[in-house]
VEXNU-607908 format. One line per 3 residues: number of its first residue (from 0); their letters; for each residue z, y negated, x of C-alpha. Coordinates in steps of 0.25 Angstrom, whole numbers, plus 5000, padded with zeros to 4 digits. Example, Ala and Ser with C-alpha at 12.3 -4.5 7.8 and 13.67 -1.06 7.14 Angstrom:
2
0	AS	5031/5018/5049  5029/5004/5055
***
This chain:
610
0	XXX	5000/5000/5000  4997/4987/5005  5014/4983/5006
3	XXX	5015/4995/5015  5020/4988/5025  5031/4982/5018
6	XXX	5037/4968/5017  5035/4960/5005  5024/4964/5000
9	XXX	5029/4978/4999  5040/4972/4990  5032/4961/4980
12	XXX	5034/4965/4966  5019/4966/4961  5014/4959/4948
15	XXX	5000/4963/4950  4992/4973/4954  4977/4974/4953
18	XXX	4969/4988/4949  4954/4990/4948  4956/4985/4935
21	XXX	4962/4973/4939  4977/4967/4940  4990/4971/4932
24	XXX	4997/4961/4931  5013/4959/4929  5016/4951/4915
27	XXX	5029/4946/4920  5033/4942/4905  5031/4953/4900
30	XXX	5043/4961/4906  5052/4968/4897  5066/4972/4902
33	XXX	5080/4969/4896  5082/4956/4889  5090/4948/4900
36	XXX	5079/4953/4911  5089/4956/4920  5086/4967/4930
39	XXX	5092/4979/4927  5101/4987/4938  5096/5000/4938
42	XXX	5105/5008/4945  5109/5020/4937  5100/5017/4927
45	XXX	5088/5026/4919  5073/5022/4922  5068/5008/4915
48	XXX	5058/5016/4903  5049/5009/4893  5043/5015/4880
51	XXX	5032/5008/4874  5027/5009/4858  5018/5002/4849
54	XXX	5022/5001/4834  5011/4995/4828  5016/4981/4824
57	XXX	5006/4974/4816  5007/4962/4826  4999/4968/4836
60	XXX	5013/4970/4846  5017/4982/4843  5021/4988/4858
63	XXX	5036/4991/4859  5043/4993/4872  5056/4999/4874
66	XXX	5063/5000/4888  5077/5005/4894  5084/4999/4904
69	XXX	5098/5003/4909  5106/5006/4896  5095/4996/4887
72	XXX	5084/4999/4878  5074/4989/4873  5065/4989/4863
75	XXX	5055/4977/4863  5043/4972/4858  5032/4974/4870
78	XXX	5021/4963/4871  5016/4968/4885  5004/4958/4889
81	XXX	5003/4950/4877  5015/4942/4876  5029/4940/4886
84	XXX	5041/4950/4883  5054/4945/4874  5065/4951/4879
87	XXX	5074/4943/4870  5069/4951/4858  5069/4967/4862
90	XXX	5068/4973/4847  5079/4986/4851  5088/4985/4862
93	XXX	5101/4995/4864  5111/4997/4875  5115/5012/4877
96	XXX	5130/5014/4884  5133/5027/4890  5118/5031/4892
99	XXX	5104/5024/4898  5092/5026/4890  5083/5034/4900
102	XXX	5069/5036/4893  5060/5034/4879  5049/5036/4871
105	XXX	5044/5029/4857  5037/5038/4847  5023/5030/4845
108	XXX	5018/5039/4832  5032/5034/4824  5033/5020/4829
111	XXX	5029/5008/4820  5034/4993/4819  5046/4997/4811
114	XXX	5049/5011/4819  5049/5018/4831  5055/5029/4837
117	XXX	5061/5028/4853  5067/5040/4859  5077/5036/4869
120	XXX	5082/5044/4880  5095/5042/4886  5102/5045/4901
123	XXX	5112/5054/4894  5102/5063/4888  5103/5058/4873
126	XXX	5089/5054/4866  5090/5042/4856  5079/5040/4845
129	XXX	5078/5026/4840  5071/5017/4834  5070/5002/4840
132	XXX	5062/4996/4831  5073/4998/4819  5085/4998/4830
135	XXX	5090/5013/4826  5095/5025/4833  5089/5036/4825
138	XXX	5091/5050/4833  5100/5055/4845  5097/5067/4852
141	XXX	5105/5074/4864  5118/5067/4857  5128/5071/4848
144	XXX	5139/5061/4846  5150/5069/4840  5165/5064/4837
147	XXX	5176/5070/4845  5192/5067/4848  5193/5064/4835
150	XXX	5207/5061/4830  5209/5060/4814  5225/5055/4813
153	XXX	5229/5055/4799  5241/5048/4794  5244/5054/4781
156	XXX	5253/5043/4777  5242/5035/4775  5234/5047/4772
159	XXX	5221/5041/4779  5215/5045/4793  5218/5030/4801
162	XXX	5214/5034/4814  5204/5041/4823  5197/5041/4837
165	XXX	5184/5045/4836  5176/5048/4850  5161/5049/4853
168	XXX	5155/5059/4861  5141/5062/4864  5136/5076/4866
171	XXX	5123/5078/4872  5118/5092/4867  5106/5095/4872
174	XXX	5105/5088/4886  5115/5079/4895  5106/5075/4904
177	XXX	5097/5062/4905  5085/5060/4896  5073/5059/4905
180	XXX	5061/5056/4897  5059/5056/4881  5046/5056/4874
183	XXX	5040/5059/4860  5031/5071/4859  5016/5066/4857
186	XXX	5012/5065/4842  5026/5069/4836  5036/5061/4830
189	XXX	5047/5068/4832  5047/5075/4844  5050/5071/4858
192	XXX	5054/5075/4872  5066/5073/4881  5067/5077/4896
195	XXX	5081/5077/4902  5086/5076/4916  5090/5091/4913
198	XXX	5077/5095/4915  5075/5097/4899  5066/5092/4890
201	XXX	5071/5093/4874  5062/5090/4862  5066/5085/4850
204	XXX	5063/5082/4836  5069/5068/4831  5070/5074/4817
207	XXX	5080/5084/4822  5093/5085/4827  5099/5089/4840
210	XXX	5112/5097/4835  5128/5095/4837  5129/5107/4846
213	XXX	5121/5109/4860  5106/5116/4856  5104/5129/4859
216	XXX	5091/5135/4867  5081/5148/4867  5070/5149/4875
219	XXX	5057/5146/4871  5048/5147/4884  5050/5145/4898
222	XXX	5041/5146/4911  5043/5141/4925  5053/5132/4928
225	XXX	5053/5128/4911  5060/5132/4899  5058/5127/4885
228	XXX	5070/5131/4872  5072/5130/4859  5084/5125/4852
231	XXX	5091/5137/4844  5096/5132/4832  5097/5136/4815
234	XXX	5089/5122/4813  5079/5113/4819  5089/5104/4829
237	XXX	5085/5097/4844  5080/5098/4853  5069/5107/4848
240	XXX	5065/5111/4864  5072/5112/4876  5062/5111/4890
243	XXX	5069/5114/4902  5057/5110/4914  5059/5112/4928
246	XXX	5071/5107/4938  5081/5094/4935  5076/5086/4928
249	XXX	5064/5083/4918  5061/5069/4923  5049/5065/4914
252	XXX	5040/5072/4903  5026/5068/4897  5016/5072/4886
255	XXX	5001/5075/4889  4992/5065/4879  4991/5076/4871
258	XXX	5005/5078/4869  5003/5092/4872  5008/5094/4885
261	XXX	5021/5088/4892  5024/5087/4907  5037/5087/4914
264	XXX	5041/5081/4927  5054/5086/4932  5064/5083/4945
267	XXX	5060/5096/4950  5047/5090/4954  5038/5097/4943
270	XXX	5029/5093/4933  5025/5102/4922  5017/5101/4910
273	XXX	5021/5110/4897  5012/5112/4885  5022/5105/4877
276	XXX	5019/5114/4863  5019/5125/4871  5029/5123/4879
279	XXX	5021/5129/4891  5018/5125/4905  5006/5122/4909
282	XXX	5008/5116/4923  5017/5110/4935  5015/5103/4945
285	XXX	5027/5100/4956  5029/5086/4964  5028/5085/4978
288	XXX	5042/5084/4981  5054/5078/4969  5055/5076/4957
291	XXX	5045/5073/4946  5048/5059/4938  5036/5054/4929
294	XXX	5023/5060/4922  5012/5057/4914  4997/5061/4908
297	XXX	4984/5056/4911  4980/5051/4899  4970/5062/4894
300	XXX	4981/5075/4899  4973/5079/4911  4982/5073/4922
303	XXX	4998/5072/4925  5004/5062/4934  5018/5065/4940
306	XXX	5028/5058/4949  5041/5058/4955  5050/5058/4968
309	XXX	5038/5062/4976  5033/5047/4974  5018/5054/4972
312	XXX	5012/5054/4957  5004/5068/4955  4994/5069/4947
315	XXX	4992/5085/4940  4980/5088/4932  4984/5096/4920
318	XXX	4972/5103/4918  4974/5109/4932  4989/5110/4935
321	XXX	4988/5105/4948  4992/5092/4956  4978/5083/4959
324	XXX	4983/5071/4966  4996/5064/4970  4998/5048/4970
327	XXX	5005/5043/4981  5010/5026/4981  5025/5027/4978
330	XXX	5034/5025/4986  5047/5031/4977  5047/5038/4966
333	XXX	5036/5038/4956  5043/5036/4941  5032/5034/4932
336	XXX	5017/5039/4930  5007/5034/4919  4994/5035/4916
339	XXX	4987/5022/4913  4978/5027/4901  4973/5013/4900
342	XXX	4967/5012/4914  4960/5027/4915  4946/5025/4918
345	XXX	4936/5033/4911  4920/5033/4911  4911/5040/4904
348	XXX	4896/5039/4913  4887/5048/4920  4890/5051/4934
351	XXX	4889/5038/4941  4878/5036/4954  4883/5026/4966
354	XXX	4875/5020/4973  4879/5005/4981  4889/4998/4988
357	XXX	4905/5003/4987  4905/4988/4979  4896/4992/4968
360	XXX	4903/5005/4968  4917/4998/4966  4910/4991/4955
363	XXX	4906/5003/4949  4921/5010/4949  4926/4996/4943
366	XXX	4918/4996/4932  4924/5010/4927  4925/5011/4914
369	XXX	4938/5010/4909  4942/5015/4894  4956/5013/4888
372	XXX	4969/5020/4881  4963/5030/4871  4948/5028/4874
375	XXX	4954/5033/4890  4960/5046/4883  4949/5051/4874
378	XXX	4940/5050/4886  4948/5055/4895  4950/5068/4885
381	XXX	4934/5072/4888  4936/5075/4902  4940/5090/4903
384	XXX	4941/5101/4914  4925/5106/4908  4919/5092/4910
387	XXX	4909/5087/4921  4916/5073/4922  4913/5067/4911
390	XXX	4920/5056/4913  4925/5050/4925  4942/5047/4925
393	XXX	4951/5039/4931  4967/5040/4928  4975/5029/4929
396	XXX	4991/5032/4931  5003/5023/4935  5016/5025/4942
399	XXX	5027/5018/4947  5040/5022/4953  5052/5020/4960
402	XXX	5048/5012/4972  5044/5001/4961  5027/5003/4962
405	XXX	5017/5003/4951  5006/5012/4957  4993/5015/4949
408	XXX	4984/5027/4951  4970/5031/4947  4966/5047/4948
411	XXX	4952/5047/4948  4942/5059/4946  4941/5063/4963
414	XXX	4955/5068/4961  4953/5073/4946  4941/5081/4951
417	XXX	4941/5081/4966  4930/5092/4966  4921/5084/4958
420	XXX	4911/5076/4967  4912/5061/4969  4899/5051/4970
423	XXX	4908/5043/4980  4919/5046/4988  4927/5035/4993
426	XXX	4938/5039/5000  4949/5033/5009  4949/5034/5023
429	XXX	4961/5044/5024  4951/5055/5016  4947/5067/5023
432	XXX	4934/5076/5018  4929/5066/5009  4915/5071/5007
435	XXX	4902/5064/5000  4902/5068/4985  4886/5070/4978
438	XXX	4881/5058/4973  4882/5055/4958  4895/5059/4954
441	XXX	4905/5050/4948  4918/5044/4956  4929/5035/4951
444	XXX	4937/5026/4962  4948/5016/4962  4941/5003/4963
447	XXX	4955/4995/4963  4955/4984/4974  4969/4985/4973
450	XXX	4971/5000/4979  4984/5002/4987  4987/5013/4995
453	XXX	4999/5021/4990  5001/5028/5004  5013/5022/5007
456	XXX	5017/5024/5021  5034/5021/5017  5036/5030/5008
459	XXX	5046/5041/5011  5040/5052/5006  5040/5067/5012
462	XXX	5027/5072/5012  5019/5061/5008  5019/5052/5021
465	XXX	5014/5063/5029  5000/5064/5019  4989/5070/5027
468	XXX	4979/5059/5031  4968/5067/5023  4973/5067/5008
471	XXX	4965/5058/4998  4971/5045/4994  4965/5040/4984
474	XXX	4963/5042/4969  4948/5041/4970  4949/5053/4982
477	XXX	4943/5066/4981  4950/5078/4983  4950/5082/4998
480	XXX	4942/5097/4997  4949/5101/5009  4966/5099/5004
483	XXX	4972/5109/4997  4970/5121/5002  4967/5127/4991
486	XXX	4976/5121/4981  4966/5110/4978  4951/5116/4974
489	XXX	4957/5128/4972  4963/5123/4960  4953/5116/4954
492	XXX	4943/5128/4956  4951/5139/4949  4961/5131/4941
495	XXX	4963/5139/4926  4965/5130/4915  4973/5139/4908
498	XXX	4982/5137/4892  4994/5131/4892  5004/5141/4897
501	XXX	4996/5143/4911  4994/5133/4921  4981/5131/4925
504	XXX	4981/5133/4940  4976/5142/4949  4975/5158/4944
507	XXX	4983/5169/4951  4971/5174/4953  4965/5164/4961
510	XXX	4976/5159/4971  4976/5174/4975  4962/5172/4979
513	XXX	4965/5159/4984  4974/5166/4995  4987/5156/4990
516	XXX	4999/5159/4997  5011/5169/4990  5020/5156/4988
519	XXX	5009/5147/4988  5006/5155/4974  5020/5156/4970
522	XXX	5022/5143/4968  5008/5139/4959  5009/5136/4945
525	XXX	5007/5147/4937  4991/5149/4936  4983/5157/4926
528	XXX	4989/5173/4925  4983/5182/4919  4990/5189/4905
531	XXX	4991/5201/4916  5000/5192/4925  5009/5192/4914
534	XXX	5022/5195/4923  5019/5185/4935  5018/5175/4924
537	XXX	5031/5179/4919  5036/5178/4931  5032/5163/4937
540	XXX	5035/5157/4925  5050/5161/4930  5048/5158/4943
543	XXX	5055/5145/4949  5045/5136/4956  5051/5130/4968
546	XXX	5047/5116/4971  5048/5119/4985  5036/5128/4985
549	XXX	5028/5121/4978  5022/5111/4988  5007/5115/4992
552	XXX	5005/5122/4978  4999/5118/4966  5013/5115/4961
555	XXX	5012/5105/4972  5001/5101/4981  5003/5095/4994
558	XXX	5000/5082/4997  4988/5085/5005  4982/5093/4992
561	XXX	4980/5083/4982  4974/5069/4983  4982/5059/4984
564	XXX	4981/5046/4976  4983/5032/4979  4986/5022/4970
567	XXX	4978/5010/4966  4991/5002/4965  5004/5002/4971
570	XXX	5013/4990/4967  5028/4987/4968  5029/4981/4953
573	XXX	5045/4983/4952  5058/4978/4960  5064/4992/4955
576	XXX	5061/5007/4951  5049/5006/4941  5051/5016/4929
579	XXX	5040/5014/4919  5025/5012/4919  5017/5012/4906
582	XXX	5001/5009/4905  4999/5001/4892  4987/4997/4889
585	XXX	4986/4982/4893  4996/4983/4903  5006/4993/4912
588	XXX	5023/4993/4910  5030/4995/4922  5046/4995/4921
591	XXX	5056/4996/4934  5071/4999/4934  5075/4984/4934
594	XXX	5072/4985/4919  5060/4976/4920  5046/4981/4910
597	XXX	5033/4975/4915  5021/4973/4910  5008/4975/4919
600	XXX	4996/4969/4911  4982/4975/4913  4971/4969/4920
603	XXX	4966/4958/4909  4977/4960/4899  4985/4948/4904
606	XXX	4988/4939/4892  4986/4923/4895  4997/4920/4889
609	X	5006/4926/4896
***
């Protein structure tokens, strides 16, 4: 990065930063945090979250924002680039003793100007489901608050009970330990999701009760490293599922578009996607060393971004089951991914020629066309594993994290498809065996003259500092055919996609043929078997996998085995930790521990009176 070298540069809060598609720009006015603005202290406290809604108001201002800090919870109008923010007038504010809220989701299919719903996650592990709008509490889950040390002293003279103490206690049945993330499933308005620090995940139905007595389990399926239960009991009560995923605790979960898949990151390092109906696993992927803290989807299904304590962001194709690039600019932890819907480039055009100058060529890549929100998704949807590029993607994702940066990255289609030839190849000097592809093939590359290098020379990171010299670095870098010994193209070449309960990664079969290593094999994922290998199934799905022995697997590439991206931007944006990032469609929200919301507005959606 250009503030590589330290001093004051490296420690300038940005207000601006500039993209292919021109400058983001900081709207100072638009800040949301608590009414006084004072900086929060955040020591001891949960992560600064933000939940956004729109309740169709008639006025045209419909987006809600609600936001945690320390014990606080706001609830205000948002007015994002059009007008500055009132802090003076939050429509729901409440002050919790005793616990922190810690996470929460609206319910967009209920919400409407007079009514919405907001599930509220707390540090203590209890779920609240109120309703802002109309300033109610209207469900508790995880909390039964029962009366006990009561004394009844009657005196008989008077013949009337005159006195008794009465003493609260909260009982938390289910689980005691810290609600992580909390979301409503996709399409229901009932349902949702809580991940606790326990490493369980419960579902719920608000329409049900959770019991006066501690729930009771059987067994509904289990597989490696994953057990999911179901409440025993005479009538309907919560939770209706118990999910118990992995080792320590379940950091963060999100649905696939579709709402049909669900994928887990955990503190054991491990990412893994269930069929939620089915509750089956289709695929893991483990990080290069840590824990795993954020996930998301592309926004057609097709990718998985991760990151965590290893201050990389990996990139997983669910199609394949296998890691295809890593993201290395932080410095710290990485706390956040998203996807940018809004900014996911897609065209739909023949093949194109090049013939010119590299300025003409940059003028060509400028002038990609661009489609938004849902027009973005149902285009997105025609590319599948069968087609012959259709269509020509770029993937746009975010990520800040701990070390206060914003960092912005595109995954272009010389990583998505490495063996696919490229008209161009424009490469950094650092890329070995870059070869010249056939003519007439089509090539998407980052034409930002803003590009900064996310190689950072300070970080203190085993195993990332000593990077061979010959790894790609850059998104718009094709897939070195010499790295992976085998891991690499093989996979691509004999990869099975498979149903729901089978990974789809390489066959039995195949690695022997492969020569793979005992261990080596060991410690794949699970691949396609046979209904004749009925008893080595039976008998991986109860095998521990050890992190340890992961690394060099599919599990796990090493570093040398995957491109690795740089990203377009890397800003320092935050005094403190940053927490949230959200892409909305005229502008980004960022949030740091301070308790400060900002508003980042897109290129051209600066409003003059501001």
């Amino acid at each position: 990065m250009a503030a590589e070298g330290g001093g004051k540069e490296m420690n300038e809060i940005k207000t601006q930063f500039t993209t292919r598609e021109g400058v983001y720009k900081l709207l100072t006015h638009s800040e949301y945090s608590r009414p006084n603005r004072v900086p929060f202290n955040s020591q001891g406290s949960n992560p600064v979250k933000v939940s956004f809604v729109n309740v169709n108001d008639q006025s045209g201002n419909g987006d809600r924002i609600c936001f945690n800090v320390g014990r606080e919870l706001y609830f205000y109008i948002y007015k994002g680039v059009r007008k500055a923010a009132d802090l003076s007038k939050p429509i729901d504010k409440r002050i919790y003793k005793g616990t922190q809220p810690t996470c929460h989701d609206f319910n967009h299919l209920t919400a409407t100007a007079e009514s919405v719903s907001l599930l509220v996650g707390f540090s203590a592990g209890q779920v609240q489901l109120i309703d802002p709008i109309k300033k109610e509490t209207s469900k508790l889950f995880n909390e039964e608050v029962g009366l006990c040390g009561t004394e009844w002293r009657k005196n008989w003279e008077r013949q009337w009970i005159f006195t008794y103490f009465t003493k609260l206690t909260v009982l938390l049945l289910i689980d005691k330990s810290r609600v992580t993330c909390v979301k409503w499933v996709p399409g229901s308005e009932s349902l949702f999701l809580v991940s606790h620090a326990s490493g369980n995940m419960y579902l719920y139905n608000v329409e049900h009760t959770c019991g006066t007595t501690a729930p009771h389990y059987q067994l509904l399926k289990q597989g490696e490293n994953y057990s999911v239960h179901t409440c025993k009991s005479k009538s309907t009560r919560n939770p209706l599922l118990k999910w118990t995923v992995g080792e320590g605790a379940l950091n963060e979960f999100a649905f696939s578009p579709d709402g049909k898949f669900l994928a887990c990151v955990s503190q054991d390092g491990f990412l893994r996607v269930f069929n939620f109906d089915a509750v089956e696993l289709h695929g893991t992927m483990k990080s290069y060393f840590g824990g795993l803290l954020c996930v998301c989807w592309s926004p057609d299904g097709k990718y998985i971004v991760a990151g965590g304590e290893d201050d990389l962001v990996t990139v997983w194709s669910f199609l394949d089951c296998r890691v295809i690039a890593r993201g290395h600019g932080h410095k710290s932890w990485v706390s956040v991914v998203a996807f940018d819907h809004y900014t996911t480039s897609v065209e739909e055009s023949d093949p194109m020629e090049f013939s010119g100058s590299d300025e003409d060529f940059q003028d060509q890549m400028i002038h990609f066309g661009r489609d938004r929100a849902n027009s973005t998704q149902s285009r997105l949807s025609k590319r599948n594993s069968t087609d012959s590029r259709p269509v020509s993607v770029t993937y746009r994702f975010g990520s800040v994290g701990q070390d206060t940066q914003l960092c912005l990255w595109d995954l272009t289609e010389d990583i998505l498809f490495p063996h696919l030839p490229l008209s161009r190849t424009r490469t950094h000097t650092n890329v070995m065996n870059a070869t010249s592809p056939p003519a007439g093939a089509t090539i998407i590359t980052n034409a930002s003259s803003n590009t900064t290098n996310g190689n950072n020379s300070g970080a203190n990171t085993p195993g990332i500092n000593s990077l061979s010299t010959t790894l790609p670095r850059s998104n718009s870098l094709p897939h070195s055919a010499g790295s992976g010994g085998g891991v690499g193209s093989g996979i691509m070449d004999s990869a099975i996609a498979t149903g729901v309960s089978k990974f789809a990664t390489l066959s039995l079969h195949d690695r022997k043929e492969r020569h793979h290593e005992k261990d080596h094999k060991r410690n794949h994922s699970m691949g396609h078997i046979s209904s004749k290998s009925s008893d080595k199934l039976n008998l991986l799905t109860k095998t521990k996998t050890d992190p340890a022995k992961t690394l060099g697997t599919l599990l796990c590439p090493r570093m040398e085995d995957v491109p690795l991206l740089e990203p377009l931007i890397c800003k320092k944006i935050a005094h403190e930790r940053l927490t949230v990032l959200i892409f909305l469609e005229d502008c980004l929200v960022t949030a740091c521990q301070e308790g400060f919301i900002c508003t980042w507005a897109r290129p051209g959606k600066v409003v003059s009176s501001f």
